[in-house]
N, C-alpha and C positions, 0 to 999 in steps of 0.2 A: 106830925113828923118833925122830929128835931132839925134845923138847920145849922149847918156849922156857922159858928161865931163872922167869919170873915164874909160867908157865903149868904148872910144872910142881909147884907149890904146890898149885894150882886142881885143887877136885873137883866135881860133878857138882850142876845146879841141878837141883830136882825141880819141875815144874810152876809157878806163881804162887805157890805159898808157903814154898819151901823157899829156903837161902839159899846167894845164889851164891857158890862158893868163886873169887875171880880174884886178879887180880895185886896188888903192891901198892905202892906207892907211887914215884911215877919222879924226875919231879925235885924239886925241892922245893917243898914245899907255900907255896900263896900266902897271906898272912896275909888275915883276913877284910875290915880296915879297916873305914875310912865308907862307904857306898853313894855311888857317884857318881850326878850327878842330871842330868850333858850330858855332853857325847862325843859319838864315834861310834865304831862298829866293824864288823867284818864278818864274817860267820857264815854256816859251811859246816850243807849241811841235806840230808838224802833225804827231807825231810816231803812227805808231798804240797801241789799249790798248792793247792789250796782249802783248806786247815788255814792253809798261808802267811798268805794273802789273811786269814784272820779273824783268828789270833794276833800279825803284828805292829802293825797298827790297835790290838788292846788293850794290846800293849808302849806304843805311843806315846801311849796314854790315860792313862797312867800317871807316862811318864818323855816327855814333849814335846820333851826336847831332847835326846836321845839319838839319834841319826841310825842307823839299822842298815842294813846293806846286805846282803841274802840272798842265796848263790850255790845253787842248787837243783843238783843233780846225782843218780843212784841210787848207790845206798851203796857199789859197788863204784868209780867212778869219785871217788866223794869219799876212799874211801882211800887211792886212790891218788893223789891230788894232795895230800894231805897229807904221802906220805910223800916225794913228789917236791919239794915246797917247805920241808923238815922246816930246811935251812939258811937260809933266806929266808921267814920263813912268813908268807903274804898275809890268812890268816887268827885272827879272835882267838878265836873261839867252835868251837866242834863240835858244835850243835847238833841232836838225837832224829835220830840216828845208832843203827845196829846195833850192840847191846853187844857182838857177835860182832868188829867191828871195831875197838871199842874196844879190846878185852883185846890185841890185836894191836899198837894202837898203844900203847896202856901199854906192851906191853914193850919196845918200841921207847924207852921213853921221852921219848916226842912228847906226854904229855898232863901239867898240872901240877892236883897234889892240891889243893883246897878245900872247905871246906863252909859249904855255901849256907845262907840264912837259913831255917829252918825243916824240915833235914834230918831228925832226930828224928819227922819226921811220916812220914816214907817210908818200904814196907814194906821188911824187909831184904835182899829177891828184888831190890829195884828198886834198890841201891846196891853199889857194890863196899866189901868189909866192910873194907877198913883205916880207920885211925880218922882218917886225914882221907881222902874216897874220891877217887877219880882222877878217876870217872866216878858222876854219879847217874842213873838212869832215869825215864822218862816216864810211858811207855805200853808196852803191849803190843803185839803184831798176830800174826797167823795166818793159816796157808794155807786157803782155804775154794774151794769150785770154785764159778764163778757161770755159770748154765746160760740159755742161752735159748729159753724155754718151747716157743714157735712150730717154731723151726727142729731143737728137740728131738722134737716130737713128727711134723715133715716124714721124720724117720730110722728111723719106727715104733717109736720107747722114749717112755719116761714119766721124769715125775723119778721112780717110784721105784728106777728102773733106775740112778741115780748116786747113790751113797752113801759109793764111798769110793774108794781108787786103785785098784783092781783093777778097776771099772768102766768105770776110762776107758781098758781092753785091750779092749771090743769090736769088732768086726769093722767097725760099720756108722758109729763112729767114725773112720773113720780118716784125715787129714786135716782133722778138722775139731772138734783140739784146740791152743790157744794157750798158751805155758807160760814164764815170765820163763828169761832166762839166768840163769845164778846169778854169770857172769863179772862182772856189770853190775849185775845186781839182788839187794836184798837177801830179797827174800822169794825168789826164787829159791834163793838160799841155804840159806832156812830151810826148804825145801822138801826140796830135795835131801839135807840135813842130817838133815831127818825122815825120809826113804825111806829111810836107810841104819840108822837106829837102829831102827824099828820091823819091820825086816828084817833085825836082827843083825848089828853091824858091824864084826863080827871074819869075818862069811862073804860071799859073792856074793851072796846074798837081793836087795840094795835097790839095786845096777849090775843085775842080772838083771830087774826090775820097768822101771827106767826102760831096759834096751834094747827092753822087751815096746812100754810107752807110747810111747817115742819114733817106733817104726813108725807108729803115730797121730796125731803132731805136724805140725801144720800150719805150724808160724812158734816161733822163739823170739826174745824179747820183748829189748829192753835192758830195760826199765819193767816192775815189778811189777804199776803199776794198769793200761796196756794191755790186759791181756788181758782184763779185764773191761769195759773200755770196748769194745773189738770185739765180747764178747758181747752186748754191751747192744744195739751198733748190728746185731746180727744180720751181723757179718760173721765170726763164728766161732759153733760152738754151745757151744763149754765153753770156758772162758779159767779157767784156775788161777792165781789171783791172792790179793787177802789180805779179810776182812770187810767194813773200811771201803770200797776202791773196790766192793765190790759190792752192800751199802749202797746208798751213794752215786746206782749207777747205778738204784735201784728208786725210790727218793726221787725220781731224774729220770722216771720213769715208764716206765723199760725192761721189755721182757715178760722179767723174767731172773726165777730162784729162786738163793736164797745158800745154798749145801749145805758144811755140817761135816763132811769125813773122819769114818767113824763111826769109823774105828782110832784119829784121834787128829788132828789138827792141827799142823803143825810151827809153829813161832813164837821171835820173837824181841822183844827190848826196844828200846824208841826211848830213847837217854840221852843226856844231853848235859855237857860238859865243856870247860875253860879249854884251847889249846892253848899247847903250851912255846913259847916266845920266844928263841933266845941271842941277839938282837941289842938286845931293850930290853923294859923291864918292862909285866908285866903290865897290861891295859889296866880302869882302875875300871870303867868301865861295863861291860865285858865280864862283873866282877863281878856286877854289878846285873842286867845282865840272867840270870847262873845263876841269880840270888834269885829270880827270878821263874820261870822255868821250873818250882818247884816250888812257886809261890803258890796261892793257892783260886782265884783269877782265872782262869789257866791251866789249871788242870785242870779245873776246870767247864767249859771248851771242850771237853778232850780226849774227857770224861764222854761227851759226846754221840754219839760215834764211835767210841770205843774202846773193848773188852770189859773191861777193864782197864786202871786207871790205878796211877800208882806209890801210890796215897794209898787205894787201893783200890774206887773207884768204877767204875763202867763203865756202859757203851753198855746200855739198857733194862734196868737196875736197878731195882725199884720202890722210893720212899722208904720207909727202915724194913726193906729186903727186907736178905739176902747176896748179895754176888755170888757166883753160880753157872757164871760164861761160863768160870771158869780150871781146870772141868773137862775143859773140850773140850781143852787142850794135853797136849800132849806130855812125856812125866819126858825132860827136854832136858836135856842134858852140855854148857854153853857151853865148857866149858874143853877140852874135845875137838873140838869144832867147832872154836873158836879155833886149836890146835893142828893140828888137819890138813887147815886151812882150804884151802890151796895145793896140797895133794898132790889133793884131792878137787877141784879146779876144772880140777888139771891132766889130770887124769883125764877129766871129764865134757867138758872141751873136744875130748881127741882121740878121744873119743869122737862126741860131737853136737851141736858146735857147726856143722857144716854145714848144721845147720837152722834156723839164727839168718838 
């Protein structure tokens, strides 16, 4: 199997603390300059909207004249429009995007090297290690299954009957689980990515697991958070989606439980990065606003929802405490995901994309 030129540098990230081996450096690095203080730009995102909605209100508490304009898509469809406009490109940010994505477009050479103000503070997991990086990272996120209590215990099971992916093969499930595309979605991806390593991906183990699940698949999802919102509204009873939507929906007062895979969590990083320009330079603000995606401002939001941020904080951390959530992940190989990122979607499509 071919490996991309950049990727083929790239070794194996181990959980939140190990350090990602990825690509390195595409086109030429942007010089740091002045912070620009107006502008405007436009920035590609799979964040979900409700992070939307509170983080750039605080961009613009900050920087008032800086106009940003958010194009939301999931991480599969924002790759691919990047690489479709990579001669014309619409966009100047690439904004808590899947690193998974990233490394792809690095080697594409679609992404220009910087380092943002205050890089130094970022754990090494969260940035690509060349010494000016392509891409820096966010956040975390994780596959977690969100169950709905009611309509769980209408099929005669209990939560303690869902613990991990092997559970969601029984019988009295079947039709009435929700699960993202991974063609479309990025935790989809990280999903699928994790069933095949935690199932040995040099064998059948983790295509043999998801043909067992898929006989149980009720709908697959373009949207990661979907399936947790259907659980929430009791229109499905398991939606495998990521922590934060399922969070979220209990916060909103849904009868759900958030269940952590006990094998392990697949996941991936939200990073964000300058994209390449060949028609005209680097836009300042574009700058300004990387600076901020890793400022204390920012991640005090991210804190509140996320297991893991790139500065090390996370979602119900006590003050004073460790973060303990970046045990639940996975010893994740980005740089093999990366790499057989296309052969594994081409696969799962002819596979079970008929249940999308």
């Amino acid at each position: 199997m071919h490996v991309p030129k950049k990727l083929a540098a790239a070794g194996a990230a181990i959980a939140a603390t190990a350090v990602l081996a990825a690509c390195g450096a595409g086109a030429d690095a942007a010089p740091a300059g002045d912070p620009a203080t107006s502008g405007s730009i436009t920035v590609y995102t799979a964040l979900d909207h409700d992070l939307i909605d509170l983080l750039i209100p605080a961009f613009n508490a900050e920087f008032p004249d800086i106009d940003v304009t958010v194009v939301r898509e999931s991480t599969g469809v924002i790759t691919a429009r990047v690489i479709s406009e990579s001669a014309n490109p619409q966009a100047d940010v690439l904004w808590a995007t899947a690193v998974s994505s990233m490394l792809v477009l690095d080697d594409m050479d679609l992404l220009v090297p910087f380092t943002p103000e205050g890089l130094d503070r970022i754990l090494p997991a969260f940035r690509d290690p060349a010494e000016v990086p392509a891409w820096v990272g966010n956040s975390a996120w994780e596959t977690a299954f969100i169950v709905n209590l009611p309509e769980l215990e209408g099929l005669g099971l209990s939560i303690e009957d869902i613990q991990d992916y092997d559970d969601l093969l029984r019988p009295e499930l079947q039709g009435h689980v929700v699960m993202p595309n991974p063609a479309s979605s990025g935790t989809g991806v990280l999903t699928v990515t994790a069933l095949l390593q935690l199932n040995g991906r040099e064998t059948e183990g983790g295509w043999d697991l998801m043909a067992a699940l898929h006989e149980n698949i009720g709908s697959y999802t373009t949207s990661g958070a979907a399936p947790a919102v259907q659980a929430g509204m009791g229109e499905t009873v398991i939606g495998i989606s990521y922590g934060f939507a399922g969070q979220r929906e209990i916060n909103r007062g849904a009868p759900v439980a958030l269940v952590s895979p006990a094998s392990g969590s697949g996941w991936d990083m939200e990073s964000s990065a300058l994209l390449y320009q060949p028609n005209r330079e680097i836009n300042p603000a574009a700058k300004t606003f990387l600076d901020w995606t890793i400022s204390d401002g920012f991640m005090d939001i991210l804190a509140e929802f996320y297991m893991i941020t790139a500065i090390g904080t996370g979602m119900a951390t006590e003050p004073g405490q460790p973060n303990t959530h970046k045990d639940q992940l996975i010893e994740n190989d980005f740089a093999w995901a990366a790499a057989n990122r296309d052969a594994i979607l081409e696969r799962w499509t002819a596979a079970f994309d008929s249940g999308s």
